[in-house]
N, CA and C atoms as a LAMMPS dump frame, in Angstrom:
ITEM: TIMESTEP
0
ITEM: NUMBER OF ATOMS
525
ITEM: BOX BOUNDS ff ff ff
-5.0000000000000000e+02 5.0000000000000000e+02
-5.0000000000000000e+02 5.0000000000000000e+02
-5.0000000000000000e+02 5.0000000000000000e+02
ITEM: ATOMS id mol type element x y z
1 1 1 N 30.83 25.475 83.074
2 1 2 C 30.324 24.425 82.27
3 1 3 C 31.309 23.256 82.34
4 2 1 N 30.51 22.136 82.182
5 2 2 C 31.585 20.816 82.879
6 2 3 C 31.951 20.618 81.15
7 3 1 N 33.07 20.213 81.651
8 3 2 C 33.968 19.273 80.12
9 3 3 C 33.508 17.85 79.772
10 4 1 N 32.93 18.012 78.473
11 4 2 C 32.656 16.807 78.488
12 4 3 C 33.957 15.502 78.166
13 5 1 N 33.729 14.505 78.581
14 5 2 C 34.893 13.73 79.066
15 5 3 C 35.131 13.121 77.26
16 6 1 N 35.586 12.203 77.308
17 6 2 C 36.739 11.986 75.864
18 6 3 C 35.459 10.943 75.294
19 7 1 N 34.848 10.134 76.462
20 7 2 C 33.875 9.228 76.121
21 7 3 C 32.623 9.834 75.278
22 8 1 N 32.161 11.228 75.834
23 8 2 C 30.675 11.966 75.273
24 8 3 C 31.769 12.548 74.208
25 9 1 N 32.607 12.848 73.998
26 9 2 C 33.017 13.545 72.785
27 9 3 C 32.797 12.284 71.506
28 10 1 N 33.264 11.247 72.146
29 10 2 C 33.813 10.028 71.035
30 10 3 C 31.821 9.88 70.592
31 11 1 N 31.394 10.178 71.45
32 11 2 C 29.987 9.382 71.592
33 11 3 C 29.384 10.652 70.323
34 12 1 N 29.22 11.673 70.751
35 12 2 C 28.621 12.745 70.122
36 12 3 C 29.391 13.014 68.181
37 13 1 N 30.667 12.634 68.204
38 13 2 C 31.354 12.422 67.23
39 13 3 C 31.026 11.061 66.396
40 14 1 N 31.079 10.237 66.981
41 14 2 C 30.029 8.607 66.393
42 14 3 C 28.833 8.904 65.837
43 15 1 N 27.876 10.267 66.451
44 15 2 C 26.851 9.906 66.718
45 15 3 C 26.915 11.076 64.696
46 16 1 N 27.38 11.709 65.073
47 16 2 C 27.411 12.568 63.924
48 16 3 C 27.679 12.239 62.687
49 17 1 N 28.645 11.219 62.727
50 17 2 C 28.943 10.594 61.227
51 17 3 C 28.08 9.431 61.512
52 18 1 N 27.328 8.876 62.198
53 18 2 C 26.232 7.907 61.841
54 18 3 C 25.4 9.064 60.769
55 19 1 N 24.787 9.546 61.569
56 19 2 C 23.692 10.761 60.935
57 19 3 C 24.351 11.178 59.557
58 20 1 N 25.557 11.458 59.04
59 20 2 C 25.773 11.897 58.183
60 20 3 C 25.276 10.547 57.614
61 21 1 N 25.991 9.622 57.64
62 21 2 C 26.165 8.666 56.502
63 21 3 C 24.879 8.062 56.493
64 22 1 N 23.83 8.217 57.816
65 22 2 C 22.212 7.851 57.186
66 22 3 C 21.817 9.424 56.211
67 23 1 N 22.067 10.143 56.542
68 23 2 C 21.424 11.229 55.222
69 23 3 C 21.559 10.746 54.221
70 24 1 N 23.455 10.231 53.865
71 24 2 C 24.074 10.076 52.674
72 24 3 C 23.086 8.885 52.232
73 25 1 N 22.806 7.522 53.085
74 25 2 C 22.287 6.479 52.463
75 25 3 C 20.816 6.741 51.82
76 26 1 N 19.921 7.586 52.645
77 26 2 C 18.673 8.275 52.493
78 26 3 C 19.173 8.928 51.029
79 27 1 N 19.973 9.62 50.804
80 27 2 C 20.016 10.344 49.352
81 27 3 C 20.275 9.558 48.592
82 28 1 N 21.184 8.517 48.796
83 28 2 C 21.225 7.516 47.763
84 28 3 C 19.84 7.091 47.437
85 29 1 N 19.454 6.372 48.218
86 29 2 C 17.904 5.397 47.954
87 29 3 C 16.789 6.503 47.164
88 30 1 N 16.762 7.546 47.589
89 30 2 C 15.676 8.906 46.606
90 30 3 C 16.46 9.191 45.397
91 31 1 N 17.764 8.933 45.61
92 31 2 C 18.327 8.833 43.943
93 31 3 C 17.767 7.962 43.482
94 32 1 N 18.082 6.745 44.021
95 32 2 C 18.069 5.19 43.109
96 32 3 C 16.639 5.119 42.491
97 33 1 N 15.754 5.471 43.555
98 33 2 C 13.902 5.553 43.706
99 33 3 C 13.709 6.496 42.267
100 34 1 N 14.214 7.64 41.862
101 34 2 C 14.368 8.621 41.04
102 34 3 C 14.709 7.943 39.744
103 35 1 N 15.465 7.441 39.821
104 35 2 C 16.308 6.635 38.432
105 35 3 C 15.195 5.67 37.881
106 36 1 N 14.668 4.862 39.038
107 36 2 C 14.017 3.751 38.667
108 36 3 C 12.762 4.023 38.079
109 37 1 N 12.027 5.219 38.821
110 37 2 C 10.654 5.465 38.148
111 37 3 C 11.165 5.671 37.061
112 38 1 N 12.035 6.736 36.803
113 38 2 C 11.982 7.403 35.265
114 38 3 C 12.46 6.129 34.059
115 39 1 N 13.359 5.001 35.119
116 39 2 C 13.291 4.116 33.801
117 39 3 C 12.077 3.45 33.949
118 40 1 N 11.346 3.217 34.473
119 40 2 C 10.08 2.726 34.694
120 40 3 C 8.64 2.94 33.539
121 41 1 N 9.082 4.335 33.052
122 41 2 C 7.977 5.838 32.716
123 41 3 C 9.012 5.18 31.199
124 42 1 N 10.213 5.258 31.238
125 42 2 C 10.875 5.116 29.902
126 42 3 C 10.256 3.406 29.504
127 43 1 N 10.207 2.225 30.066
128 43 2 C 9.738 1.54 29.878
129 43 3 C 8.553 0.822 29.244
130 44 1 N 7.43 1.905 30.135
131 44 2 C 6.654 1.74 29.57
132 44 3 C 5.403 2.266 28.726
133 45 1 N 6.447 3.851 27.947
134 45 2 C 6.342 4.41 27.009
135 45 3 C 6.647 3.8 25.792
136 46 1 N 7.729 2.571 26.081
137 46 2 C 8.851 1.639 24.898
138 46 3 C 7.523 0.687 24.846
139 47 1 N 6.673 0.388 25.96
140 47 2 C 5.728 -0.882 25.707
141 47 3 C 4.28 -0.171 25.165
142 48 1 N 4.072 1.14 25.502
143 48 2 C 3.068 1.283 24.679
144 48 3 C 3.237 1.524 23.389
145 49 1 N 4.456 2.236 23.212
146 49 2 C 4.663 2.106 22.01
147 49 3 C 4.599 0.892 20.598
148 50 1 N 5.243 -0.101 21.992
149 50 2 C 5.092 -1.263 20.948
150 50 3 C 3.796 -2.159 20.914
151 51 1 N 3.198 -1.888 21.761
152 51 2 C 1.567 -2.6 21.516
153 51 3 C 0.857 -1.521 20.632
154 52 1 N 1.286 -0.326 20.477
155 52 2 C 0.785 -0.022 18.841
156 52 3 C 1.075 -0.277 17.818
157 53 1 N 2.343 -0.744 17.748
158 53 2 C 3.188 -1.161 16.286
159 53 3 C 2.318 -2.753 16.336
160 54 1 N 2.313 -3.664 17.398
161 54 2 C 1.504 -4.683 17.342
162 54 3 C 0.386 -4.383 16.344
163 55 1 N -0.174 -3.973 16.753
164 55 2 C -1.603 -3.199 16.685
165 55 3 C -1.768 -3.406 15.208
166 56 1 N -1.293 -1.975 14.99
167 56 2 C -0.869 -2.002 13.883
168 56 3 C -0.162 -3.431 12.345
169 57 1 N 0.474 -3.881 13.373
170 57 2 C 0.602 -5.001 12.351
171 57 3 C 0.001 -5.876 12.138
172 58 1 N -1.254 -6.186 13.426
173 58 2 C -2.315 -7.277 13.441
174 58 3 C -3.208 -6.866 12.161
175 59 1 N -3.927 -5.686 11.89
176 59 2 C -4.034 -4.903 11.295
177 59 3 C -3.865 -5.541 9.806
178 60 1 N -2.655 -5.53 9.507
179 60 2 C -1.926 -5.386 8.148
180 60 3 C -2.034 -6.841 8.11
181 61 1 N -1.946 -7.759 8.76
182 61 2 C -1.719 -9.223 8.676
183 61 3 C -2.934 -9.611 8.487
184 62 1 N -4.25 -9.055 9.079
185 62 2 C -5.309 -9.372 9.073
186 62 3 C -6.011 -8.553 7.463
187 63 1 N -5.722 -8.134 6.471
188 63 2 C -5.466 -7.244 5.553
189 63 3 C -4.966 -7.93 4.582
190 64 1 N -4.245 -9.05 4.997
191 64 2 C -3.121 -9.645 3.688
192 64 3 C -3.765 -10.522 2.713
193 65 1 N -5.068 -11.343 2.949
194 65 2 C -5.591 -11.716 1.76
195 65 3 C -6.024 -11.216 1.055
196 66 1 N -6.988 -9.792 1.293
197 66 2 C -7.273 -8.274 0.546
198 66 3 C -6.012 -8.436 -0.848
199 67 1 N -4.852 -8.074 0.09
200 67 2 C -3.647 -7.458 -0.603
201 67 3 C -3.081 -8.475 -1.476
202 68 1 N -3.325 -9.682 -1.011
203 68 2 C -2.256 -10.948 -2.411
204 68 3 C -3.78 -10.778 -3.012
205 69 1 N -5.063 -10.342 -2.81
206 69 2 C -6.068 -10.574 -4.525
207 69 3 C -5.96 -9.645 -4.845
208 70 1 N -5.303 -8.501 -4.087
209 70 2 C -4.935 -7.185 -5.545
210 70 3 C -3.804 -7.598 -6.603
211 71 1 N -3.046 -7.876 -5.543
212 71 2 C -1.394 -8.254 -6.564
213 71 3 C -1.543 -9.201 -7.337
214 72 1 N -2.78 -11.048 -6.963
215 72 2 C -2.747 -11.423 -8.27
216 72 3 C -3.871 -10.643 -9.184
217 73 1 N -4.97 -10.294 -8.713
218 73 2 C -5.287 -9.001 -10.073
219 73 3 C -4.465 -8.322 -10.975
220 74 1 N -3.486 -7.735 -10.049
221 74 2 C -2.636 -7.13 -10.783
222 74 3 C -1.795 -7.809 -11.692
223 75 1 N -1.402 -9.032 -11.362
224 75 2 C -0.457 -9.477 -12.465
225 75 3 C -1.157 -10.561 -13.076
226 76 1 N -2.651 -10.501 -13.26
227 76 2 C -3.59 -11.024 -14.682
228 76 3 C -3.482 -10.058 -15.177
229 77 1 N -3.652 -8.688 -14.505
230 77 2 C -3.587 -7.755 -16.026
231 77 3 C -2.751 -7.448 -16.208
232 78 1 N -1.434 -7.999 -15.712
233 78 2 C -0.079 -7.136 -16.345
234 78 3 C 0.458 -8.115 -16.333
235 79 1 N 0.328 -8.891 -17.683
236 79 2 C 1.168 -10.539 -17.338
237 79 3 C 2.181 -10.452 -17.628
238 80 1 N 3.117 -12.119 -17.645
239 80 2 C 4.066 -11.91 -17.714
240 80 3 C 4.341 -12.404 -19.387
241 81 1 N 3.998 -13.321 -19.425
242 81 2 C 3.648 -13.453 -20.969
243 81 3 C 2.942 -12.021 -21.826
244 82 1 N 3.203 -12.237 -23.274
245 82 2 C 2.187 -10.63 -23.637
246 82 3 C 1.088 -11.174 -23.366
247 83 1 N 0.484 -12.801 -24.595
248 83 2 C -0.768 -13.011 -23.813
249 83 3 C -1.696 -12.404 -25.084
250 84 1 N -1.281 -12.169 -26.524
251 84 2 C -1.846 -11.627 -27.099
252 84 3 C -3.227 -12.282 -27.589
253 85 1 N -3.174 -13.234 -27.575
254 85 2 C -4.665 -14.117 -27.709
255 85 3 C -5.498 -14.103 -27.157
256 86 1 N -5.203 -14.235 -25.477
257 86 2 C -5.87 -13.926 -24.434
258 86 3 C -6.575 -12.092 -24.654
259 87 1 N -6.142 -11.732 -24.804
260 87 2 C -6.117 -10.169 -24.742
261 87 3 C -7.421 -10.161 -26.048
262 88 1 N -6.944 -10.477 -27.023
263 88 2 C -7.764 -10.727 -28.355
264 88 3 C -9.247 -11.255 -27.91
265 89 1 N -9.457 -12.543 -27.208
266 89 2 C -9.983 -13.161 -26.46
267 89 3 C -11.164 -11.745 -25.438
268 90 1 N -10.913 -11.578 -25.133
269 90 2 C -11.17 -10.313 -23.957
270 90 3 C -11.541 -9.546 -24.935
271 91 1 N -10.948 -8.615 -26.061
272 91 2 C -11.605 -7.597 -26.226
273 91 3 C -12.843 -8.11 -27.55
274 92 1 N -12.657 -9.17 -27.834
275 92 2 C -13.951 -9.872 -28.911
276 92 3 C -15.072 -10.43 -27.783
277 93 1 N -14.835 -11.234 -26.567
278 93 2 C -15.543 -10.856 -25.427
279 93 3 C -16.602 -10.184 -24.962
280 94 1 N -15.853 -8.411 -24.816
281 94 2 C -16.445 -7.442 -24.772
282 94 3 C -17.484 -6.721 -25.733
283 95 1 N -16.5 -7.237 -26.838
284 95 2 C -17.084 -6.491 -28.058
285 95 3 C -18.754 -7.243 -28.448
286 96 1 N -18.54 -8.831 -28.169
287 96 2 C -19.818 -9.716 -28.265
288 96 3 C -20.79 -9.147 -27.444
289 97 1 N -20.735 -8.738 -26.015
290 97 2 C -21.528 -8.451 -24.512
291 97 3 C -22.019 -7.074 -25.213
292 98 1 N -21.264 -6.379 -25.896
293 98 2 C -21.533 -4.735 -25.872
294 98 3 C -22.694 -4.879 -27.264
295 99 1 N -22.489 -5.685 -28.447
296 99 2 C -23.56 -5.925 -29.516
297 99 3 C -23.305 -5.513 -30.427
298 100 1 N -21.188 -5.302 -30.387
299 100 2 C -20.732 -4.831 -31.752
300 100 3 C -21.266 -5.383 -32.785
301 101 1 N -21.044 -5.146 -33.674
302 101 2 C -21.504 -4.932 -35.346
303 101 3 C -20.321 -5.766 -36.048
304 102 1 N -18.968 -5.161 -35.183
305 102 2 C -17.71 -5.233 -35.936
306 102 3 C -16.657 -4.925 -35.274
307 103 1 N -15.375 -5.986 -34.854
308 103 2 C -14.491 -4.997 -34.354
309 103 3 C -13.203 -5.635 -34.887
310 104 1 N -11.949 -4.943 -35.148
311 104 2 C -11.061 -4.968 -35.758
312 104 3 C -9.713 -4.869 -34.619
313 105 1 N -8.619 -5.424 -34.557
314 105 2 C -7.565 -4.92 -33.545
315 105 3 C -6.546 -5.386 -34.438
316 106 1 N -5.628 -4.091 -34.36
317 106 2 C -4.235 -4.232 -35.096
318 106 3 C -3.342 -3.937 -33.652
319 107 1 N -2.534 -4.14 -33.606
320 107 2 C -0.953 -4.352 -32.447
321 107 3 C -0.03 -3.533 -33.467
322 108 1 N 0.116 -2.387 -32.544
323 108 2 C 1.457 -1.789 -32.89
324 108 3 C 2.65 -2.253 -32.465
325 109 1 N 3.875 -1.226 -32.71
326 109 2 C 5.061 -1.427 -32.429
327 109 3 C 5.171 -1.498 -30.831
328 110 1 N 5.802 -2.509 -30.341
329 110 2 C 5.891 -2.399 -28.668
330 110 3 C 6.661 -1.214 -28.505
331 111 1 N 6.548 -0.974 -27.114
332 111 2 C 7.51 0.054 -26.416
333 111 3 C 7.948 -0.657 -25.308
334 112 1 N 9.367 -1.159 -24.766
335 112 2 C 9.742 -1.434 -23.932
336 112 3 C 9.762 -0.992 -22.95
337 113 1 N 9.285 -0.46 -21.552
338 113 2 C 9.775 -0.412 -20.494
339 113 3 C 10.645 -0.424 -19.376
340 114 1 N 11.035 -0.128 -18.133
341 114 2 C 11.667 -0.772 -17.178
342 114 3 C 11.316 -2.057 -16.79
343 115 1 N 9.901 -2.03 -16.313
344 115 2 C 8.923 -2.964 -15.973
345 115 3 C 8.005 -3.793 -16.495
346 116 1 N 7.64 -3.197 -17.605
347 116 2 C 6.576 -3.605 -18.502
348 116 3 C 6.422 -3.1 -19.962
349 117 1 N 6.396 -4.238 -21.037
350 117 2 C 6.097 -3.375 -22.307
351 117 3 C 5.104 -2.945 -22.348
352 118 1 N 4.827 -2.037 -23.19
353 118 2 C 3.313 -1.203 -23.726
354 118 3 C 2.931 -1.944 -24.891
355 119 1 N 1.749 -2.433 -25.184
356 119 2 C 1.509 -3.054 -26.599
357 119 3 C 0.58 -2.243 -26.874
358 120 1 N 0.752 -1.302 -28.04
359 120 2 C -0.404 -0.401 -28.642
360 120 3 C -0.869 -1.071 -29.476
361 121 1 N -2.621 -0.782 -29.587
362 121 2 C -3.438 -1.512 -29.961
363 121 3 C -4.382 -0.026 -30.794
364 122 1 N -4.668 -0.6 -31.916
365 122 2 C -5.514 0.93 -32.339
366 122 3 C -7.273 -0.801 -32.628
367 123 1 N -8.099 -0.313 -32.043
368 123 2 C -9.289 -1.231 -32.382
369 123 3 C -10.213 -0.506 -32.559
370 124 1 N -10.987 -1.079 -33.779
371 124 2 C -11.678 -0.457 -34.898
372 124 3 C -13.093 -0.985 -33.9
373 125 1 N -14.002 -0.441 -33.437
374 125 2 C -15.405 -0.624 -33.026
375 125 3 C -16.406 -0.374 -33.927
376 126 1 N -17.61 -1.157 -34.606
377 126 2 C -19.022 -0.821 -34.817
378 126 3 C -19.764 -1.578 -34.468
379 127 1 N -21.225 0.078 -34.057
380 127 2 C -22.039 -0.573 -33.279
381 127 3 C -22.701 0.446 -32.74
382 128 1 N -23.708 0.548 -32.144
383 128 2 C -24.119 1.246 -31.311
384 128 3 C -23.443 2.597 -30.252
385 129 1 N -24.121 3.583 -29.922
386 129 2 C -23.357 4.53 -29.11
387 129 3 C -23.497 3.714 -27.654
388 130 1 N -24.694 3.623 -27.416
389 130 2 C -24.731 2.75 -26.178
390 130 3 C -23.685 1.586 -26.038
391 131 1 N -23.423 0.57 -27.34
392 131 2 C -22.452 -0.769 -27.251
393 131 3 C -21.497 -0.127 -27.147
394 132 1 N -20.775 1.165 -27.554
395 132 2 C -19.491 1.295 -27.452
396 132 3 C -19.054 2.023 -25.862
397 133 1 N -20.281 2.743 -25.43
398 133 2 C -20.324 2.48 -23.972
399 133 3 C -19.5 1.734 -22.916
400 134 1 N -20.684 0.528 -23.209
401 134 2 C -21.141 -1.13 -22.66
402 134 3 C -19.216 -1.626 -23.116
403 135 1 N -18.902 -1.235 -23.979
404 135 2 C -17.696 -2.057 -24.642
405 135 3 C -16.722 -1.192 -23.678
406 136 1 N -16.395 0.176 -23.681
407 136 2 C -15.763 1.105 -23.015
408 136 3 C -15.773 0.5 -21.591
409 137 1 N -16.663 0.237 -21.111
410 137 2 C -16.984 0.044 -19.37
411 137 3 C -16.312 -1.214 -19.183
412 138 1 N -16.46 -2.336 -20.244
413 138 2 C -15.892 -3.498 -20.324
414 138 3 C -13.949 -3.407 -20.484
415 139 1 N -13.601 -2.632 -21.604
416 139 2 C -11.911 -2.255 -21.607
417 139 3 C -11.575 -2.169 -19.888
418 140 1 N -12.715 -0.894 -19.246
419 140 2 C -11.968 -0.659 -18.25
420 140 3 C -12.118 -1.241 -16.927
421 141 1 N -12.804 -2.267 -17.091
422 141 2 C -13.169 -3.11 -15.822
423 141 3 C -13.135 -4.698 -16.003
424 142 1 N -12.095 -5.057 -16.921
425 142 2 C -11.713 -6.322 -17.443
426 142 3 C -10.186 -6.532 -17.034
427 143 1 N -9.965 -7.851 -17.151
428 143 2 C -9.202 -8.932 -16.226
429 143 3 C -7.784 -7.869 -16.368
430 144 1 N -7.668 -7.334 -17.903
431 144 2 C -6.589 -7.155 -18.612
432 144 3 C -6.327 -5.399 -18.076
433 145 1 N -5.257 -4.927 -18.059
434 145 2 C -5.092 -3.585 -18.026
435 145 3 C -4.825 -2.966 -19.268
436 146 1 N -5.508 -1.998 -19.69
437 146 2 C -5.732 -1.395 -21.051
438 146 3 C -6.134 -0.085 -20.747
439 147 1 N -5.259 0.751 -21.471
440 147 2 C -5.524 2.059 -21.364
441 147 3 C -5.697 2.443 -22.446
442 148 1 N -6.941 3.408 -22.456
443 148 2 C -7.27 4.096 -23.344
444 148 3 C -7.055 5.519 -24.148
445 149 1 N -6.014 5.689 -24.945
446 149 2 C -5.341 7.312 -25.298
447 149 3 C -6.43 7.68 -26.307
448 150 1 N -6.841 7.162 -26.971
449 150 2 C -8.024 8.314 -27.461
450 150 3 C -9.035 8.056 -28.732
451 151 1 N -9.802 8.322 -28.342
452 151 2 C -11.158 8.203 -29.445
453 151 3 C -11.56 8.956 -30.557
454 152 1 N -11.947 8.056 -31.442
455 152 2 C -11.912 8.761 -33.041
456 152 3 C -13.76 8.343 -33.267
457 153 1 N -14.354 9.426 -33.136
458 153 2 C -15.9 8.735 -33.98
459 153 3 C -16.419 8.875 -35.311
460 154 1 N -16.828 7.779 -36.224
461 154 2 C -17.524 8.343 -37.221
462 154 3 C -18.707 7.737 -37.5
463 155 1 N -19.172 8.403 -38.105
464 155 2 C -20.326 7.62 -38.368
465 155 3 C -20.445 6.366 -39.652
466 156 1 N -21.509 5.295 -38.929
467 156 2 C -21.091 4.492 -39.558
468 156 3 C -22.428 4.36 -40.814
469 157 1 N -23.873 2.984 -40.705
470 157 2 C -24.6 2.93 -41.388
471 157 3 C -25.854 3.678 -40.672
472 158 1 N -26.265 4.593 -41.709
473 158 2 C -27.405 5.835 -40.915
474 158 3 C -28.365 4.927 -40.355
475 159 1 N -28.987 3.94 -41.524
476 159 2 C -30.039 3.365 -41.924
477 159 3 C -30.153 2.782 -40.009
478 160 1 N -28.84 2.189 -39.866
479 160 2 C -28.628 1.236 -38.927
480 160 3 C -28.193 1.717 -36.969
481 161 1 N -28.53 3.339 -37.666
482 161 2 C -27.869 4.038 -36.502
483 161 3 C -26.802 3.65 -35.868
484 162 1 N -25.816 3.169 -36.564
485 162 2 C -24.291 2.766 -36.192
486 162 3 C -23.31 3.789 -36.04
487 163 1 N -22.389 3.913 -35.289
488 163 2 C -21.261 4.373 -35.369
489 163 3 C -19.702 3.478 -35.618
490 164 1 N -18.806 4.392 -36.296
491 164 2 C -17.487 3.501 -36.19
492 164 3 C -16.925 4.409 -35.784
493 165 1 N -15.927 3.029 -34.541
494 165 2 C -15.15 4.175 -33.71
495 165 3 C -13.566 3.68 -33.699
496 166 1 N -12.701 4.254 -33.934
497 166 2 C -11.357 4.18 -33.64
498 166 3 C -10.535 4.258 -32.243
499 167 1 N -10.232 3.681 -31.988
500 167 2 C -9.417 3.483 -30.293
501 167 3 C -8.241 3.149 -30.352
502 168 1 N -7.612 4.348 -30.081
503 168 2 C -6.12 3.959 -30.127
504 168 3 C -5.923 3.69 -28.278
505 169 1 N -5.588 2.223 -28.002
506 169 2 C -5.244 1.804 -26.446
507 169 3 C -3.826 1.129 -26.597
508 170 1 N -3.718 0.764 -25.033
509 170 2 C -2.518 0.328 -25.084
510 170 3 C -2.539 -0.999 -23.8
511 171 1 N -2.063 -2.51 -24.617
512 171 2 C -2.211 -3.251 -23.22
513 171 3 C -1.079 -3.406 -22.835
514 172 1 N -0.793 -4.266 -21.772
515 172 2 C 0.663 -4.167 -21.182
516 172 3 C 1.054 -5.307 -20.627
517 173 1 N 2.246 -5.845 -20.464
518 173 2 C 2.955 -7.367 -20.007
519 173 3 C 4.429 -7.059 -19.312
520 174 1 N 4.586 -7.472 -18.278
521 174 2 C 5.956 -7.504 -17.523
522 174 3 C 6.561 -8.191 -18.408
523 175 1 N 8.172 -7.746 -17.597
524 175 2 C 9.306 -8.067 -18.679
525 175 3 C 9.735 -9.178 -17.71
């Protein structure tokens, strides 16, 4: 077998670390290719993600006049003033619409709150079972927030098929 001369050695030795170092560059680039999809996949998991939070907030923004006529609802009936006239106002109101006979409101002792006092109210109703109804439906679906702890019935004029009713409620005003 002939020797190969110093030239085919140098040549075959060149030729070998070419080849290595194209593998090496080839592994690089299927690395780099590797890296990139997966930040790619990470990308645009981050963008769907955030065109749901969009989404979502179009949503809520499109929602927001809903939400400021709850909150000013809410703070007509939970004023900031007590508002006791107004309130007075409202439940003589009701009491007119419903076909009381008679109605009476005494204001108890407040109870302070964190947020809001409690103004207990005990109001004397006569009138009809139906008006005190009509009056009931009115407490609870009027401007004012008023809760109702509990009902006392008696009877009032037979002749007149009346009842008198006692209501101990409670209205309420931010501090």
């Amino acid at each position: 077998m002939p020797v190969p001369s110093s030239r085919t050695a140098l040549a075959i030795v060149l030729g070998a670390v070419a080849c290595a170092v194209m593998v090496s560059l080839v592994y690089l680039q299927v690395s780099a290719i590797r890296e990139a999809r997966a930040a790619l996949a990470a990308e645009q998991a981050a963008i769907a993600r955030l065109r749901a939070e969009l989404r979502t907030k179009q949503e809520l923004l499109a929602e927001l006049p809903l939400w400021e006529a709850r909150l000013a609802a809410g703070q007509r009936a939970v004023p900031v003033p007590p508002g006791e006239g107004a309130l007075l106002g409202h439940l003589q109101n009701a009491a007119y619409r419903s076909g009381a006979h008679g109605l009476q409101v005494r204001f108890g002792s407040r109870k302070p709150g964190e947020e809001y006092t409690e103004m207990p109210l005990t109001i004397t109703f006569e009138g009809s079972y139906h008006g005190l109804l009509s009056f009931l439906d009115e407490l609870g679906s009027g401007e004012r927030a008023v809760r109702v702890d509990g009902i006392s019935v008696r009877t009032g004029e037979a002749a007149a098929a009346r009842i008198r009713v006692e209501i101990q409620a409670s209205a309420f005003h931010r501090r």
